[in-house]
C-alpha positions as CSV (number, residue, x, y, z in Angstrom):
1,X,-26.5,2.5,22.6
2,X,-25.6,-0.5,20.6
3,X,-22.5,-1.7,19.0
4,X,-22.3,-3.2,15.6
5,X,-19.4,-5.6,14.6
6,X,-18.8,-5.6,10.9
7,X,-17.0,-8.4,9.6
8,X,-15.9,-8.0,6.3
9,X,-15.8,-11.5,4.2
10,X,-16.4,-9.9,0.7
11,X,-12.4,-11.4,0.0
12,X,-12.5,-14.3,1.9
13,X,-10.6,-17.6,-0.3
14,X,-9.4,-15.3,-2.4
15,X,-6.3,-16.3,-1.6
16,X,-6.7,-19.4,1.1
17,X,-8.2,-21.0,-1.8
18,X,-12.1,-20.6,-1.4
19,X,-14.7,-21.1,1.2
20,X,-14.8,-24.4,1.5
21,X,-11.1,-24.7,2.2
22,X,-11.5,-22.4,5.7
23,X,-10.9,-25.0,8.1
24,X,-10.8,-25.9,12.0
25,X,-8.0,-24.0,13.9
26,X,-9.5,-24.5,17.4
27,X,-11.3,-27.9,19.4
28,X,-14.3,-28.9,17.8
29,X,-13.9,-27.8,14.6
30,X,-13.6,-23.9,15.4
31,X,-12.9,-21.4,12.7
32,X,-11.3,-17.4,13.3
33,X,-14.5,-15.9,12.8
34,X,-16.2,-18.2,15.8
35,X,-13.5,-16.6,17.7
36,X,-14.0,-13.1,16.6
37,X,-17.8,-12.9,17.3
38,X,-17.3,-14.8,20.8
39,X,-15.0,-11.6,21.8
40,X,-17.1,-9.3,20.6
41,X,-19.9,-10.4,22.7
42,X,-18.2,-10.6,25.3
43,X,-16.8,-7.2,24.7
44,X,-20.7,-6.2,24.7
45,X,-21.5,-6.4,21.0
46,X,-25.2,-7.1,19.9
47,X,-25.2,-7.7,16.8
48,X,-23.1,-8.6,13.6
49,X,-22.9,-7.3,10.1
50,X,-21.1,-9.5,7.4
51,X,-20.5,-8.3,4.0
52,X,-20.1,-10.6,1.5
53,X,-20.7,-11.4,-2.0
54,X,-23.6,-12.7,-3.4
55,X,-22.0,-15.6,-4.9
56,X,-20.6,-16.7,-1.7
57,X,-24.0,-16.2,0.2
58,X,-25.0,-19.8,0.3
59,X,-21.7,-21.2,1.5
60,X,-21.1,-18.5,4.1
61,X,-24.7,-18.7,5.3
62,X,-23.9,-22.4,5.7
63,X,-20.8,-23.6,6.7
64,X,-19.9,-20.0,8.4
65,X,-22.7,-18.3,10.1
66,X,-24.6,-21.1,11.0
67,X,-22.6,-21.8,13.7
68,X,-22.9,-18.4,15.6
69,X,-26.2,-17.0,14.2
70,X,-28.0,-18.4,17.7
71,X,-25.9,-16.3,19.9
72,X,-26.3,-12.6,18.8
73,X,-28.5,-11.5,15.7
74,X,-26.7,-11.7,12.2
75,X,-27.5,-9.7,9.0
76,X,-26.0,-9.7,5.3
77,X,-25.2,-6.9,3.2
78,X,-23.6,-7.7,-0.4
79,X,-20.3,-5.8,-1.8
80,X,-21.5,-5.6,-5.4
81,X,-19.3,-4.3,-7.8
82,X,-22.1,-2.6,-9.5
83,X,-22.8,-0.6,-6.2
84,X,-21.6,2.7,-7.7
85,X,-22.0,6.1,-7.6
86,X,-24.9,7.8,-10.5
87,X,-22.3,8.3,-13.9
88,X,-20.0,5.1,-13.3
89,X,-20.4,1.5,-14.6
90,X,-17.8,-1.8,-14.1
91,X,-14.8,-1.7,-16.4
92,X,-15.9,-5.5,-18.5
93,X,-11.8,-6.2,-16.7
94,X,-12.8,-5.9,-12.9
95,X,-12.9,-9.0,-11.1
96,X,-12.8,-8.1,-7.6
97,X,-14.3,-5.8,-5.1
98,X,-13.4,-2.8,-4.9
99,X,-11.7,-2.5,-1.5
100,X,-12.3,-2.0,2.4
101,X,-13.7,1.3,2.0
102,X,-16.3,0.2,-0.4
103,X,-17.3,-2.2,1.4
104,X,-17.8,-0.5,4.5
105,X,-19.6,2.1,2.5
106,X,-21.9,-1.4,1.6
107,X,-23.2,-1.0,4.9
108,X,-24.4,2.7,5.3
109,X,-28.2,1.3,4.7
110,X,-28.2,-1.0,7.5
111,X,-26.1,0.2,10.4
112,X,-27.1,2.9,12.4
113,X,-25.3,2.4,15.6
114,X,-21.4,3.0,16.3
115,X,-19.9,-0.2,14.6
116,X,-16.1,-1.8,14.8
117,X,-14.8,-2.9,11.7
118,X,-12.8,-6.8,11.7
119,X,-11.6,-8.7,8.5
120,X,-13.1,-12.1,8.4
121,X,-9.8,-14.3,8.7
122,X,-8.1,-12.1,11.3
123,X,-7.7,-13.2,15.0
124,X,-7.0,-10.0,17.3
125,X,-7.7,-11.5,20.5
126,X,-10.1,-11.2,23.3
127,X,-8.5,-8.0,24.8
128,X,-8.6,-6.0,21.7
129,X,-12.1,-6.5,21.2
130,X,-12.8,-5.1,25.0
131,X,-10.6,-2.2,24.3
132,X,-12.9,-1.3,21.5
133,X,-15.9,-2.1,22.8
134,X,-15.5,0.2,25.8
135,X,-14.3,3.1,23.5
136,X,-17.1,2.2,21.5
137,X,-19.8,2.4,24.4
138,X,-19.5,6.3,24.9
139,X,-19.5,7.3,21.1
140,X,-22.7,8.8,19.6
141,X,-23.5,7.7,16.3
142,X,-22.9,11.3,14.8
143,X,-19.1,11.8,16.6
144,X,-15.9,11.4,14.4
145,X,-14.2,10.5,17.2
146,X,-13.0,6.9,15.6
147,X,-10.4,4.4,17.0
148,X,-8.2,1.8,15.9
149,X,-6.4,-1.4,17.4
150,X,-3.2,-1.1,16.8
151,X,-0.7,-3.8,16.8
152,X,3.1,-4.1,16.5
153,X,4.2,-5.2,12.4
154,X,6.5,-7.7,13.6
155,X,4.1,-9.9,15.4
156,X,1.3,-9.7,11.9
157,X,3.6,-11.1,9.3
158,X,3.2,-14.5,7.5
159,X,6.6,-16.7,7.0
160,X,5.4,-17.7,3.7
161,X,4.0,-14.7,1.7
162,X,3.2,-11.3,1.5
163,X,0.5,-9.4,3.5
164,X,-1.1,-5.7,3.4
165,X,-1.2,-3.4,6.1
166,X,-1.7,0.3,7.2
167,X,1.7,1.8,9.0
168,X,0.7,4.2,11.1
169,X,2.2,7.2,12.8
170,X,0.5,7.6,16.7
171,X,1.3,11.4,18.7
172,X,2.0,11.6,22.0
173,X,-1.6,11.5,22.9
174,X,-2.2,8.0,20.9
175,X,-4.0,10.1,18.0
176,X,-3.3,8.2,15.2
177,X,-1.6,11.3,12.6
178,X,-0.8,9.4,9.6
179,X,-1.8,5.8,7.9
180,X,-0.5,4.6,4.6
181,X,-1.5,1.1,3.3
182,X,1.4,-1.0,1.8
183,X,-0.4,-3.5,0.1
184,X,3.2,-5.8,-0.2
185,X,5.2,-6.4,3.0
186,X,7.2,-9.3,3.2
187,X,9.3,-10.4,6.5
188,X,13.3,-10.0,6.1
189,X,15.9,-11.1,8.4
190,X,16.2,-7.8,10.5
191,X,12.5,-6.8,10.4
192,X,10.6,-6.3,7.2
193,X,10.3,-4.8,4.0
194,X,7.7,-3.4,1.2
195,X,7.7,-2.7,-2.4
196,X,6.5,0.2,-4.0
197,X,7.2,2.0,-7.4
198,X,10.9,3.3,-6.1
199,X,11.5,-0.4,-5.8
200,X,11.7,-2.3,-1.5
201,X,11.9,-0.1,1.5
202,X,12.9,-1.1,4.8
203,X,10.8,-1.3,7.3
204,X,12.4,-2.1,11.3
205,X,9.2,-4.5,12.5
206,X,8.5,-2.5,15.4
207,X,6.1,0.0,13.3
208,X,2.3,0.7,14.6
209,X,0.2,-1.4,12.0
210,X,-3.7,-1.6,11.4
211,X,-4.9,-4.6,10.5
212,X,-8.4,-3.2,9.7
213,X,-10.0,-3.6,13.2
214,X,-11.6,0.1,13.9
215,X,-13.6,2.0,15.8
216,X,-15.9,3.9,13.6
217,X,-19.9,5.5,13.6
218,X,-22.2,6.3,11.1
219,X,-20.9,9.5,10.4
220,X,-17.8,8.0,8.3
221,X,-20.2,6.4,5.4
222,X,-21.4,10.4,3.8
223,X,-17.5,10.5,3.6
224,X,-16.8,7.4,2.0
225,X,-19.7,8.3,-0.5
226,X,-18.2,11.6,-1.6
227,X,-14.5,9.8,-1.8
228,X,-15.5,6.7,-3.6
229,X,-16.9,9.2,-6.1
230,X,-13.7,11.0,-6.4
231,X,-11.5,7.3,-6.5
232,X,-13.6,6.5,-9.5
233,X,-12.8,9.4,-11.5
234,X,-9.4,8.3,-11.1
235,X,-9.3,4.6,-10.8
236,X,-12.8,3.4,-12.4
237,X,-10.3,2.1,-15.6
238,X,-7.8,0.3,-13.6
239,X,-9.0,-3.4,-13.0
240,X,-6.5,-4.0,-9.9
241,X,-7.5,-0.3,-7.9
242,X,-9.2,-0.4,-4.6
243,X,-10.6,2.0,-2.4
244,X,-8.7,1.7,1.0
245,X,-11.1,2.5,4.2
246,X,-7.2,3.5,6.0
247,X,-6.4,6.1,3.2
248,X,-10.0,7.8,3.6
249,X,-9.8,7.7,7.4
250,X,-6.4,9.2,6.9
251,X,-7.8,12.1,4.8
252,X,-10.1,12.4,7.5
253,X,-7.3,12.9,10.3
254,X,-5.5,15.2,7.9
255,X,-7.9,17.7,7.5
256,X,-8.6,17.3,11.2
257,X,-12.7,16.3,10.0
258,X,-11.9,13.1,12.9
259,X,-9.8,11.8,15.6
260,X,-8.5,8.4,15.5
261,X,-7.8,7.2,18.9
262,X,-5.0,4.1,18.6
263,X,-6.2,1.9,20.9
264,X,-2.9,-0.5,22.8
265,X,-3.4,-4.7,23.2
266,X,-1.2,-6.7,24.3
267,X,-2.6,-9.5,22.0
268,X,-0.6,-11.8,19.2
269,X,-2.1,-11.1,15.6
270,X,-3.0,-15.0,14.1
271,X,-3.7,-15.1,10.2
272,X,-4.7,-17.4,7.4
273,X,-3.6,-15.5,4.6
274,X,-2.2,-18.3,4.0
275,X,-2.8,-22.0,3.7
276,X,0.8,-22.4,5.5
277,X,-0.4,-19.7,8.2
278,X,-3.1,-22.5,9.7
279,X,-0.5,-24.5,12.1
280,X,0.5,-21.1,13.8
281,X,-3.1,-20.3,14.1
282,X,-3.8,-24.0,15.7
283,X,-0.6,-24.0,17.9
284,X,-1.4,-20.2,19.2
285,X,-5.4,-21.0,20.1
286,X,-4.3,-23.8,21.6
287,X,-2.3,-22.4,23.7
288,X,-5.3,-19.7,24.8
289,X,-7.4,-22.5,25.3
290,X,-5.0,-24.2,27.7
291,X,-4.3,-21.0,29.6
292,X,-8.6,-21.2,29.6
293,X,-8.9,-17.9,27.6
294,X,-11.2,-19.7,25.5
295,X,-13.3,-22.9,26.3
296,X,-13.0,-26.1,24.7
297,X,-16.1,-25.6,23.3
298,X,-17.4,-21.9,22.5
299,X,-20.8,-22.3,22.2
300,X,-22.6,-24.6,24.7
């Protein structure tokens, strides 16, 4: 059975400050995403999905996938804010996608095979990527039985902004229970902290977070049909809603539909939410290269 990596670079530059600005973090002119699909075929991945937006297509196509589209097969799908459910059109305000779960849902024509799910601009690291790939080899396509990578909340924050993630609660069996996305954490002195409408809540920094690298199938995108229908009865007016793939998955757990196995690594988060972020990301793949987790050169 094969395994599908989804890369999801709808958002990307939204808020680096555009395509063209995503530069080198590793030797030779490396970018995060190099690093991502080099894991994931190692990890036994054969082939990559990236969703993106048709106005990016060009530039992606181009300065992005160009570099990896010789080593494992690469197809597009587009996350068009006009993909909507029969009875729903774009509010003339909306200026952005409409969230991870919609764009996941983007793919539901094209993958047919148990898939991970990885944001575009996120480095998880080579063992995360093997932990899901083995989980991944013994899924069938039709199972609910979904994973995540979990990582600890202190080591994914960015010293110069705000970021988004899912907190999680895990059982004592490492079934994820519970996932709510905080769309504003910020790093404090003792930990962190995250606004919502009651105002900032602490947060200690040792919390389970998602940072939207899963383990899913095919049988998730009937689900995210059916919920994107019922977020857009309720959302379709308000310009700055999105449809979170963590708060369906969650509904999913809830009602005990799926299983969400939370899947350990001891691997550092890097990010670029940021443009500030890219030294840590040089300085930390650096050091992976020295340790010769990574070659100087990943594609020879």
């Amino acid at each position: 059975m094969g395994r599908t990596l989804v890369v999801l670079a709808a958002g990307i530059g939204s808020r680096y400050g555009g395509l063209k600005q995503i530069e080198a973090v590793g030797p030779n002119g490396a970018i995060v995403i190099e690093y991502s699909v080099y894991d994931a075929i190692r990890a036994g991945f054969d082939r990559v999905v990236c969703v993106i937006r048709r106005d990016i297509e060009k530039d992606f196509r181009s300065i992005v996938a160009s570099r990896f589209e010789k080593q494992i097969p690469v197809d597009y799908v587009f996350q068009d804010m006009d993909d909507l459910p029969a009875g729903f059109s774009v509010p003339a305000d909306r200026k952005k996608p409409w969230g991870t779960g919609h764009a996941v849902l983007a793919c539901r024509h094209i993958v047919k095979t148990p898939f991970a799910v990885i944001n575009a601009d996120d480095f998880y690291g080579r063992r995360s990527y093997g932990a899901l790939g083995a989980f991944l080899q013994g899924v069938a396509p039709e199972s609910g039985a979904y994973s995540m990578v979990g990582f600890t909340l202190r080591n994914t924050l960015s010293e110069h902004g705000h970021v988004a993630r899912g907190v999680c609660e895990v059982d004592a069996k490492g079934l994820l229970t519970r996932v709510v996305e905080r769309t504003h954490i910020e790093k404090t002195d003792t930990g962190a902290r995250f606004a919502d409408g009651n105002g900032w809540r602490s947060l200690t920094g040792d919390e389970v977070v998602s940072m939207n690298m899963w383990g899913l199938t095919p049988s998730l995108f009937g689900t995210l049909q059916g919920e994107f229908s019922l977020f857009l009865q309720k959302h379709a007016t308000d310009p700055k809603a999105e449809f979170f793939l963590p708060t369906v998955v969650d509904g999913l757990v809830n009602s005990g539909k799926a299983t969400v196995k939370v899947l350990s690594t001891p691997e550092h988060w890097f990010g670029v939410t940021y443009p500030q972020d890219k030294a840590v990301v040089v300085e930390g793949i650096r050091s992976l290269v020295g340790q010769g987790v990574y070659p100087e050169t990943l594609w020879s």
